[in-house]
N, C-alpha and C positions, 0 to 999 in steps of 0.2 A: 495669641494671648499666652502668658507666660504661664507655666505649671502653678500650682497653688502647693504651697509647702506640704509638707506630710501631718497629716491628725490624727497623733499618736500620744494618747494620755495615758497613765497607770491609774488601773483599778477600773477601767472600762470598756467591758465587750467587744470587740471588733472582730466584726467577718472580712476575710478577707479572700482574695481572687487573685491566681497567679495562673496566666493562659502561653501554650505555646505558643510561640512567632508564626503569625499567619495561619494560627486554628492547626498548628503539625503537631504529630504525637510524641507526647515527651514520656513516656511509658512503651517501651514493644516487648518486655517479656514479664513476666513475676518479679524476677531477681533483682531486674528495674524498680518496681513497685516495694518489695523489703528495702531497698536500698532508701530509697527516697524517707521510709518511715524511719529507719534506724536513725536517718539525719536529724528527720525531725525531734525525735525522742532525745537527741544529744544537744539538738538547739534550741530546746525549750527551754530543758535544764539548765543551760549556762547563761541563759540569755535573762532567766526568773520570769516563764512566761508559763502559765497555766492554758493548755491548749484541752478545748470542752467537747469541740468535735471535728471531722476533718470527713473529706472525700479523695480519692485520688480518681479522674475520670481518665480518658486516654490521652487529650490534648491540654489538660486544666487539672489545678485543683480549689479545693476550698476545705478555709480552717475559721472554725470561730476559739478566741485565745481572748484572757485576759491576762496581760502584762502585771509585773509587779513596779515596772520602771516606767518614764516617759519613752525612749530609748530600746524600750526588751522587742516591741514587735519590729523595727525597723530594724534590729541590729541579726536579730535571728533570722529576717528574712535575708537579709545579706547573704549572712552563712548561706543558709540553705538553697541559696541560688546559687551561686558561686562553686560549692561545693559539688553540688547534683549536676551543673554542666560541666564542670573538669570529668566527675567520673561518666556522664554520658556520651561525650564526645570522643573520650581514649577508646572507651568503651565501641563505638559506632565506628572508629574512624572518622571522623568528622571533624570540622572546625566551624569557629563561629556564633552567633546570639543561637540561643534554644527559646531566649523567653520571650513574648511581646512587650517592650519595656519593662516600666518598672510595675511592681505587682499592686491593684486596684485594695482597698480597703474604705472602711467604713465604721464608725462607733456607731450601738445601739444602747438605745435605752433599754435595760438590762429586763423591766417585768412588764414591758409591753411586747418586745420581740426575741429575747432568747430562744424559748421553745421552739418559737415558728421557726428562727433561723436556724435551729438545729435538725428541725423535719426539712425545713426546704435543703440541708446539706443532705439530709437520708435520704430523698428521694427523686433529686441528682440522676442517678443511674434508671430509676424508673421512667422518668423522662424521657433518658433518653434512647428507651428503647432499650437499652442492655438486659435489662431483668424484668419479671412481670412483680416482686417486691422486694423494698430494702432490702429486707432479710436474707435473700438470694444473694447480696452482694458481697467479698468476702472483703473490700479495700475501701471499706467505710469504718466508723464507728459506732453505727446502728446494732451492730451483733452482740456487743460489750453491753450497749443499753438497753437491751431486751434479752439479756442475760446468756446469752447465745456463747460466749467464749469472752476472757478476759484479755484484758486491751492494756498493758503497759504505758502508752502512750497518753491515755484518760486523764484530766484529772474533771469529776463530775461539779459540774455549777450546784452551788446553793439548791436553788429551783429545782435544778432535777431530782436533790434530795426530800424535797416540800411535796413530792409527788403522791407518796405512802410511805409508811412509819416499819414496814420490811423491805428484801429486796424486792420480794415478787410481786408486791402491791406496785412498785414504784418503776419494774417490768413494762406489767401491765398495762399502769396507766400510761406508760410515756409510749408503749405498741399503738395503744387506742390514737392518744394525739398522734402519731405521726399515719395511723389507719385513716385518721377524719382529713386528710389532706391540707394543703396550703392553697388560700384563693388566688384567683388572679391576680387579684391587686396587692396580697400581701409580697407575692411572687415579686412582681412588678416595682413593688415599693423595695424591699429588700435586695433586688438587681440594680435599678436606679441608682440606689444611694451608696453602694459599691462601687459601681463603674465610675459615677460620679464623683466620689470622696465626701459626699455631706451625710454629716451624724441622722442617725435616722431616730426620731423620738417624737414628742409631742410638747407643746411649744413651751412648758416648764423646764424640761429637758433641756432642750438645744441652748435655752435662756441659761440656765446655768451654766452649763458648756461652755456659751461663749466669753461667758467671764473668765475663764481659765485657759483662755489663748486668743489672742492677735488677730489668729485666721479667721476667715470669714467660714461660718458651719454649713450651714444655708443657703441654699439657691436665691438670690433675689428675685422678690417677686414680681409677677411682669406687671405690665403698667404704663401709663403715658410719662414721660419725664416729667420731674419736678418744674415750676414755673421758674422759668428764667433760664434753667441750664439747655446749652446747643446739645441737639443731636447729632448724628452723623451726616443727615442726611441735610441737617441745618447748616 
């Protein structure tokens, strides 16, 4: 089945997921890890992509961004592929793919899963074992949102600012949501539709969404064929 084109609109949330080839680590020292962020910090910028929150784990990472262009998240990710394997590989000695393909995304419906997708990016490292809480972790964004050290890289969502009317209200509250965890399903819902590439929303959302591109958003749903049309197996 052929790839489905890239769904990449401006002015709409998108998580996204960029894993090493074969689950290998594309991180082996710090130097690695500033490096990777200074990139990102420079391909935001030029690309006019407001990036909200980000993890760097040892083999993956994850960014939730909204674009100001149709064009900003594909083009920035370019860069910062491209760029991160030149200098990892001079780096390592090494030649060859670092990434597993091209990098997995997703648009969200911005005020039913922002937050969550920002706790499901803080707690990432919890998961997996690396720390017993975000806040342990120093190659997140979680430290910046809980006031813990400032983050250049930031630029905070709307939402985050809706939290409380100071900073330490808005601390607090966003410590608390990512303290109450992510469920299974939201977990599940927010990896699926990643991996997958369909907008993750509720059926207003996706509806309007798909007026505004070609691509299909949505999984179709299963079902017996329509009367008349062959199967496969027909």
């Amino acid at each position: 089945m052929a790839r489905l084109p890239r769904l990449s609109l401006a002015g709409y949330a998108h998580h996204v997921i960029q894993r090493g080839n074969n689950r290998q680590a594309i991180f082996l020292t710090d130097d690695d890890r500033r490096f990777m962020l200074a990139l990102l910090h420079e391909a935001a910028q030029t690309h006019q992509v407001a990036l909200h929150a980000y993890v760097l784990m040892s083999n993956h990472i994850h960014l939730l961004l909204t674009p100001q262009t149709d064009e900003g998240v594909p083009k920035m990710m370019q860069s910062l592929g491209r760029r991160y394997v030149r200098y990892f590989n001079d780096r390592t000695r090494r030649s060859g793919t670092l990434w597993e393909g091209r990098y997995k995304s997703t648009l969200i419906q911005t005020d039913a899963y922002l937050l969550t997708c920002m706790a499901y990016i803080d707690l990432n490292p919890v998961r997996a074992g690396m720390v017993a809480q975000p806040a342990d972790y120093a190659w997140s964004s979680h430290g910046a949102y809980i006031g813990l050290r400032h983050d250049r890289l930031i630029t905070p969502h709307p939402l985050y600012w809706s939290l409380g009317n100071t900073p330490f209200s808005r601390e607090a509250a966003y410590a608390a949501l990512v303290g109450a965890g992510v469920s299974a399903g939201q977990h599940e819902q927010l990896t699926d539709a990643t991996l997958g590439a369909w907008a993750l929303g509720d059926a207003a959302f996706t509806a309007a969404l798909q007026k505004q591109t070609p691509r299909r958003i949505s999984k179709a749903k299963a079902g017996r064929p329509a009367a008349g049309k062959l199967t496969a197996q027909d």
